[in-house]
N, C-alpha and C positions, 0 to 999 in steps of 0.2 A: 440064562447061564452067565455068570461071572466071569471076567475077563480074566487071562493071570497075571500076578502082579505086578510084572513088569509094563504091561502095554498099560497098566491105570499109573504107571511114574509121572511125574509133572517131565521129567529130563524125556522121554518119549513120547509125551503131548508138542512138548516143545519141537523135538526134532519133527515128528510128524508136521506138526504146524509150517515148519520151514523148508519141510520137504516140499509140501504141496505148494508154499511160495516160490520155490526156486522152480520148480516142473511147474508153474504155471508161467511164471517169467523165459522159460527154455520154451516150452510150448509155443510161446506167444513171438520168441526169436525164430525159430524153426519153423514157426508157418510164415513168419515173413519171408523164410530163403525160401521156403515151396512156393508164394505167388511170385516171388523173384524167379523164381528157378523156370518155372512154366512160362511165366510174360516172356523171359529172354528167350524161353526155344519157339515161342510164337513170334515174337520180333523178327527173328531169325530167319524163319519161315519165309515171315513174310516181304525180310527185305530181299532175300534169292527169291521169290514170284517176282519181285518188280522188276530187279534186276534182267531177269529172264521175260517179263516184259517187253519192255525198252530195248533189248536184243532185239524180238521179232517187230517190234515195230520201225527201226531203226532199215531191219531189211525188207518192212513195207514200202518205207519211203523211200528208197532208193530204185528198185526193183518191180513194185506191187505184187499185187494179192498173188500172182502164180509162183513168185517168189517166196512169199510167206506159207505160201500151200506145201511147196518142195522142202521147204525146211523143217517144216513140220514134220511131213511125212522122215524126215532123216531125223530130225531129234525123236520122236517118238520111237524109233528103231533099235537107239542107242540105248548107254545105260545113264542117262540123265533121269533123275526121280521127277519126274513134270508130267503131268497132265496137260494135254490141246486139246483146244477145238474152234474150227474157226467156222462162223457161220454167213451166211449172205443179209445182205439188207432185211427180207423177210425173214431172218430166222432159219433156215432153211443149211443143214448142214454140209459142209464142204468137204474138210478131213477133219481128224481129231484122233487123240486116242480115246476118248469116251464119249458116250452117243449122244447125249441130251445135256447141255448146262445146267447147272446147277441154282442160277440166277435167277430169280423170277421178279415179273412187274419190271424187267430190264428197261430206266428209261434215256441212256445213253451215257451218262453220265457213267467214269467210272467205278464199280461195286464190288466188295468182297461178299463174300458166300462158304459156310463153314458147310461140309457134307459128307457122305462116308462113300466109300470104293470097295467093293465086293470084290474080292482074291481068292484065289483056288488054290490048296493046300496041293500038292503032290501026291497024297493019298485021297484028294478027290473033296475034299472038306472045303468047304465055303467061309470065308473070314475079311470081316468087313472091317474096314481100316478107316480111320477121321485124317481129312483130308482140307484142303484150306485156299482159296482159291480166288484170283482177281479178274474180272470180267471190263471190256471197255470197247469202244465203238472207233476201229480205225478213219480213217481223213474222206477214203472211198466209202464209207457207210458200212461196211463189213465188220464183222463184231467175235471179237479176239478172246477166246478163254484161255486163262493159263492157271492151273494149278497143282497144289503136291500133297504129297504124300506125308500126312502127320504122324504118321504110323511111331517111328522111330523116337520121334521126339515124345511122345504121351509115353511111350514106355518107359525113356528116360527120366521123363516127368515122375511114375509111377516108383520106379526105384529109386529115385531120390525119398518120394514120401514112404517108403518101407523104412528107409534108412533113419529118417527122421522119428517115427513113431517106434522104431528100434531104440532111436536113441533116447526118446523121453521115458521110453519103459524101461532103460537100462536107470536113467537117473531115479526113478524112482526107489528100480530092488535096491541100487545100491546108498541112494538116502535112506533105506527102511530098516536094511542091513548094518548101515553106521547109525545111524539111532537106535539098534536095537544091542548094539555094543556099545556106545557111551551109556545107555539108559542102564546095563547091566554092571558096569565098573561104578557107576554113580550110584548104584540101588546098591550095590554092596560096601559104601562106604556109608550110606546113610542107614542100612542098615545095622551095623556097626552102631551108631550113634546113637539110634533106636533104642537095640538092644541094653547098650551102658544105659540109658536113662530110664527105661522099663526096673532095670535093675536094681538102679539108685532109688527108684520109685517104691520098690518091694522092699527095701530097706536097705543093700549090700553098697557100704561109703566106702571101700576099698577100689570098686572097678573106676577103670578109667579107658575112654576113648583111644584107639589106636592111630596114631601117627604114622602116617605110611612115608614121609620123607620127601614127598612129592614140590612140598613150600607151594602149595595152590590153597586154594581159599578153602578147601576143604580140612586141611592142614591146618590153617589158619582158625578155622572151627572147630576142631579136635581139641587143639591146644587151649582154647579159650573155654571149653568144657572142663576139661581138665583143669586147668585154673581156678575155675568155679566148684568143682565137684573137690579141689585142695582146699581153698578157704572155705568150704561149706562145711567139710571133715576137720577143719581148724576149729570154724567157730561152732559144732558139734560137741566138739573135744572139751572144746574153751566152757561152754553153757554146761558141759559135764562134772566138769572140772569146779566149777563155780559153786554149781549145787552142792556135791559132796564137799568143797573147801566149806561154805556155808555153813549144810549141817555140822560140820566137824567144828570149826573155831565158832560158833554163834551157841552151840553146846554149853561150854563151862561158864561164858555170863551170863545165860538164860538161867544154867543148874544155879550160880550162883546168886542172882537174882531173885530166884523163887527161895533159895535156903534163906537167905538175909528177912525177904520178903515172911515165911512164916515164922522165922526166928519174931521178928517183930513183934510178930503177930503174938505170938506165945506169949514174948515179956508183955506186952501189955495186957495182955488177961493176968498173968501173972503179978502185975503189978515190979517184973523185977526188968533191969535193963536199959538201952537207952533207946528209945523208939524211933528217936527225934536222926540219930547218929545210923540206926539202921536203913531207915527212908533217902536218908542224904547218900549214902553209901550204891542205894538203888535206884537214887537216879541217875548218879554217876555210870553206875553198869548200861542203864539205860539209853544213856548217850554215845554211851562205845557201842552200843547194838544198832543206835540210829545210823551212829556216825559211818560205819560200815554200811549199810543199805545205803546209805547216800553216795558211797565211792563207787559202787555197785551199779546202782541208777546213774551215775555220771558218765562213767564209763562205756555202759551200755546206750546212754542218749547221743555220747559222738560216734560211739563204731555202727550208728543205726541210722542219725547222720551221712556219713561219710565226708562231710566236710565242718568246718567252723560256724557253728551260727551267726550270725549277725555281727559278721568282722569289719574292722573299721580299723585305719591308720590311726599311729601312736608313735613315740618316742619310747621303746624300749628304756633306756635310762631311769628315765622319771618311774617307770614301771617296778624297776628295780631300787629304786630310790624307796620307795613305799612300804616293800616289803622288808628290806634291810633294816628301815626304821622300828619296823613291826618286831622282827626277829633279836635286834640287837641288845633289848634288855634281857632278853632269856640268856644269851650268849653271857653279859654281864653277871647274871645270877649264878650261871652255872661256871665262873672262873673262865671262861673260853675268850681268847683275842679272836676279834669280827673285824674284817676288814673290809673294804667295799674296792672296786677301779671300774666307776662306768665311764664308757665312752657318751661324749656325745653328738648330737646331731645324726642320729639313726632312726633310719625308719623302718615300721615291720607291720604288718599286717593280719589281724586274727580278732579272737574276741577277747576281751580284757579280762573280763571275769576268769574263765578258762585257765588264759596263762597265768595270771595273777597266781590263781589255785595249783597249779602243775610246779610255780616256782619255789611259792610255800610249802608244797610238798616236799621240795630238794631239799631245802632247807632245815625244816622239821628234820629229817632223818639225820642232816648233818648234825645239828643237835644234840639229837636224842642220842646216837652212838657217838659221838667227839668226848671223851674223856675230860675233865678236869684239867686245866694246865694246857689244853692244846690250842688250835687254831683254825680257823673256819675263812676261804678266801671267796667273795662274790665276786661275779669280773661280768663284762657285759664287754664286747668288742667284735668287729666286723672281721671275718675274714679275709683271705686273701682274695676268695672265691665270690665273695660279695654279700655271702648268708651272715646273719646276726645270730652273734652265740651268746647264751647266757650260761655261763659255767658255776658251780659250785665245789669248791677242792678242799676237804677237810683232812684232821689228822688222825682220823677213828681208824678201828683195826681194817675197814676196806672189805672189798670182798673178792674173795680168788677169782683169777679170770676165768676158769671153768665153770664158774656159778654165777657170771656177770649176764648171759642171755639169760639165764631160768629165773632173776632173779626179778625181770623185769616184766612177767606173766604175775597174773590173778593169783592173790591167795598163797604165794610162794614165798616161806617163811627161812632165813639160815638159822643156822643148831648158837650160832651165839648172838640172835634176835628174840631168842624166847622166850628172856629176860624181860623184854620192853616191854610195854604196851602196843598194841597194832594190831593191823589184819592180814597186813601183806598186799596191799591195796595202792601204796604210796606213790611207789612207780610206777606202777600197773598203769593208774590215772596220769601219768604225767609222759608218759609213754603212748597213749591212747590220743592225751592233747595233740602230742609232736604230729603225730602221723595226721589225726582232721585236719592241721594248719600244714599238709605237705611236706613238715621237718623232721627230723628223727635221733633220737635218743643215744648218746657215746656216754660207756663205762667204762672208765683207765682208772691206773691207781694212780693213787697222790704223789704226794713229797718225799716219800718213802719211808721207810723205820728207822725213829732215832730214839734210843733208849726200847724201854716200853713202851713207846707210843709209835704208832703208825702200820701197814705202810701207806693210810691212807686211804682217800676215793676222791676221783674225780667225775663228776658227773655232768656231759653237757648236753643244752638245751639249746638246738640249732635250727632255725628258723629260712628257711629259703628266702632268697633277693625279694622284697618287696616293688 
C-alpha cells in the first residue's frame, strides 16, 4: 500500500529524521535525570540509615546494649520509618522490629543488604515494599540492624519515570505534528511549482509560478522560475519572430534571384540579353541572403554564449581609430563631413572582432540614412561612471522615441528604411554584442532639425569598467 503524498515529501523525511534525533538526544537527557533521580533517593536513604546508626550506637557507648535495647523498643513504637533488630554475639535475636536479618555470610565487617518488607493493607491484602538496610557488629560483640523503608522513594522514583516517557512521547506527537504542518505548507508551494512546470512542459508559456510574499527561499525560487519561464517566452517569441521575419524579407531576393536567375537562362537559349550582367546581379542578391544568415548566426552564437568569447584587453581608441579610417571614404563619397574625438588611454575588455563588427554596424546605418550635406560625429570617451562609451551622432531623419526600443529587436524594419538595403539585423547585432560584453545599447536623438535635415540619432555603445 502506498504511503500519502505527504509522508513520501523529502520536508517530512527530513522533519521525521530530526525528530527521532532530538527524542533520541531528550531520551538520552531524561534517562540521565531517572539514574540521577533514583541514586539521590537511594543516597538519601542511605545517608538517614547511618545517620540513625551512629544514633544507636552512640547510645551503646554510653549506656550498652540494655540501653540500645530500650531504645529500640521506643523507636520502633514511634513513627520513625526504620527498621531494628539487634542480635547477640550468636545471632540470636534480642528485640527488633523484624524477626530475622536480612544479611547473610555476616562477617563483622559493616554490610548493606537490599530486601523487601511484607505490609498488610487495611482490607487485609498483603504488599511487600523494597527496603534498604545497614547491618554492623557493635564494640561488645552484638550485632545492630538498622533499616527502611524504600517504599516511598521507588514510587517517587516510578512517577518521575511516567513523567519522563510522558514527556518523550509528548515530543514525539508534537515533532510529528509540526512536520506534518511544515511538510503540508512546503508540499503546497512545491506543488505549485510542479504544477507551473508540468504546464510549461504541455506547452502553456503564459503560466507563471505564484509569489506568496513570504521573501523565503521559496520566493526566491518562484521568482527565478518566472524569470526563466519570461526569457524562455522571450526567446520563444524572438526564434518566432525571426522565422517569420526570415521567410518574409528572404522571400523577394530568393523571388528575385530565381527571376534574374531563369531570365538568364532564357536569354541565353535565346541568344538575346546580357547573361554576364544577369549572374553579376545574382550574386549580389546572393550576398544580401548570406549576409543575413550571418547577422542571424551571429547573433544567435552570443545570446547562446551568454558572454563574449575569447575577450582580451585593448585600447578602445585605436579600435575606433580603424574603423573611422574604414568608414571615412564612404562618408567622402557620399558628401557627409566625418569627424572623429577619441579619447585616449582607455581600456575595455571583450572580443575585438565582435565590437569591431557592432561598431561598424552603427556606422553603416549612420551612412546609409545621413543625407547628402550632413554630418556624421564618432566620439569614444569615459564616463563619469568609469564605463567606455563609443557613440555615433548623425544628421539623418533619426528615429521617433516611441520606435527607439522596437527598433532595436530582430528583423524590425521603420516605413522610411524600406528604401535601403538591409534586414533589420544592424542593431539587433550590435545590441546583442552590448549585452555578451555586460554593456548596453542608448538611442537619443541628435543635434536636432535644421532645415530639412535632422533631428538626427544618437546611438551609444557603452561598455562597463574594465
Amino acid at each position: 500500500m502506498r504511503l500519502p503524498r505527504i509522508f513520501r515529501t523529502t520536508p517530512f523525511r527530513l522533519t521525521l529524521l530530526f525528530v527521532m534525533l532530538f527524542a533520541s538526544a531528550a531520551f538520552a537527557f531524561l534517562a540521565y535525570i531517572y539514574v540521577a533521580t533514583a541514586g539521590e533517593a537511594t543516597r538519601r536513604t542511605e545517608r538517614e540509615i547511618v545517620r540513625e546508626m551512629r544514633s544507636l550506637v552512640d547510645v551503646y557507648d554510653r549506656a550498652g546494649v540494655d540501653a540500645v535495647n530500650q531504645s529500640l523498643i521506643e523507636r520502633a513504637a514511634s513513627e520513625k520509618p526504620f527498621l531494628y533488630l539487634l542480635l547477640t554475639k550468636d545471632g540470636r535475636r534480642i528485640s527488633g522490629s523484624i524477626e530475622e536479618s536480612p544479611v547473610e555470610n555476616f562477617t563483622g565487617a559493616p554490610a548493606w543488604a537490599t530486601f523487601q518488607v511484607t505490609d498488610e493493607t487495611p482490607d487485609g491484602r498483603e504488599v511487600k515494599h523494597p527496603a534498604r538496610g545497614m547491618q554492623q557488629q557493635l564494640h561488645g560483640g552484638e550485632i545492630l540492624f538498622v533499616g527502611a523503608d524504600a517504599g516511598e522513594d521507588e514510587a517517587y522514583v516510578a512517577r518521575v519515570s511516567r513523567a519522563l516517557w510522558a514527556s518523550v512521547a509528548l515530543v514525539v506527537l508534537l515533532g510529528l505534528g509540526g512536520g506534518l504542518l511544515v511538510s503540508r505548507n512546503v508540499s503546497r508551494t512545491m506543488v505549485n511549482l510542479i504544477e507551473v512546470v508540468e504546464r510549461v512542459r504541455n506547452g502553456e508559456q503564459g503560466v507563471r509560478a505564484r509569489v506568496r510574499g513570504a521573501k523565503d527561499e521559496f520566493d526566491e525560487l518562484a521568482q527565478g522560475v518566472n524569470e526563466m519561464l519570461d526569457r524562455l517566452e522571450r526567446s520563444m517569441a524572438g526564434h518566432k519572430h525571426a522565422g517569420d521575419a526570415i521567410a518574409h524579407d528572404l522571400r523577394s531576393p530568393l523571388t528575385r534571384l530565381r527571376a534574374r536567375l531563369e531570365t538568364a537562362y532564357l536569354d541565353v537559349e535565346s541568344g538575346k540579353g546580357d547573361p554576364t550582367q544577369a549572374l553579376a546581379q545574382a550574386l549580389e542578391d546572393t550576398d544580401g541572403v548570406l549576409k543575413t544568415f550571418g547577422a542571424v548566426l551571429s547573433i544567435a552564437r552570443l545570446q547562446a554564449a551568454g558572454a563574449a568569447p575569447d575577450p582580451v584587453l585593448f585600447d578602445p581608441a585605436d579600435l575606433a581609430a580603424d574603423i573611422a579610417e574604414l568608414y571615412e571614404p564612404f562618408c567622402e563619397e557620399k558628401d557627409i563631413d566625418f569627424s572623429a574625438e577619441l579619447a585616449k588611454d582607455l581600456t575595455v575588455r571583450g572580443n575585438r572582432e565582435f565590437l569591431a563588427q557592432a561598431l561598424a554596424n552603427i556606422l553603416d546605418n549612420a551612412v546609409k540614412y545621413t543625407p547628402a550635406g550632413g554630418a556624421i560625429m564618432l566620439r569614444v570617451r569615459r564616463r563619469s561612471s568609469g564605463e567606455v562609451e563609443f557613440s555615433v551622432t548623425d544628421t539623418g531623419p533619426g528615429v521617433p522615441e516611441e520606435d527607439r526600443e522596437r527598433v532595436i529587436q530582430r528583423f524590425v524594419r521603420l516605413e522610411n528604411s524600406r528604401n535601403e538595403p538591409g534586414a533589420g539585423l544592424g542593431l539587433s547585432l550590435v545590441g546583442a554584442v552590448a549585452e555578451a560584453h555586460g554593456g548596453r545599447l542608448e538611442l537619443s536623438e541628435g543635434p536636432g532639425k535644421v532645415g530639412e535635415m535632422g533631428p538626427g540619432l544618437r546611438v551609444a555603445f557603452i561598455l562597463p569598467r574594465a
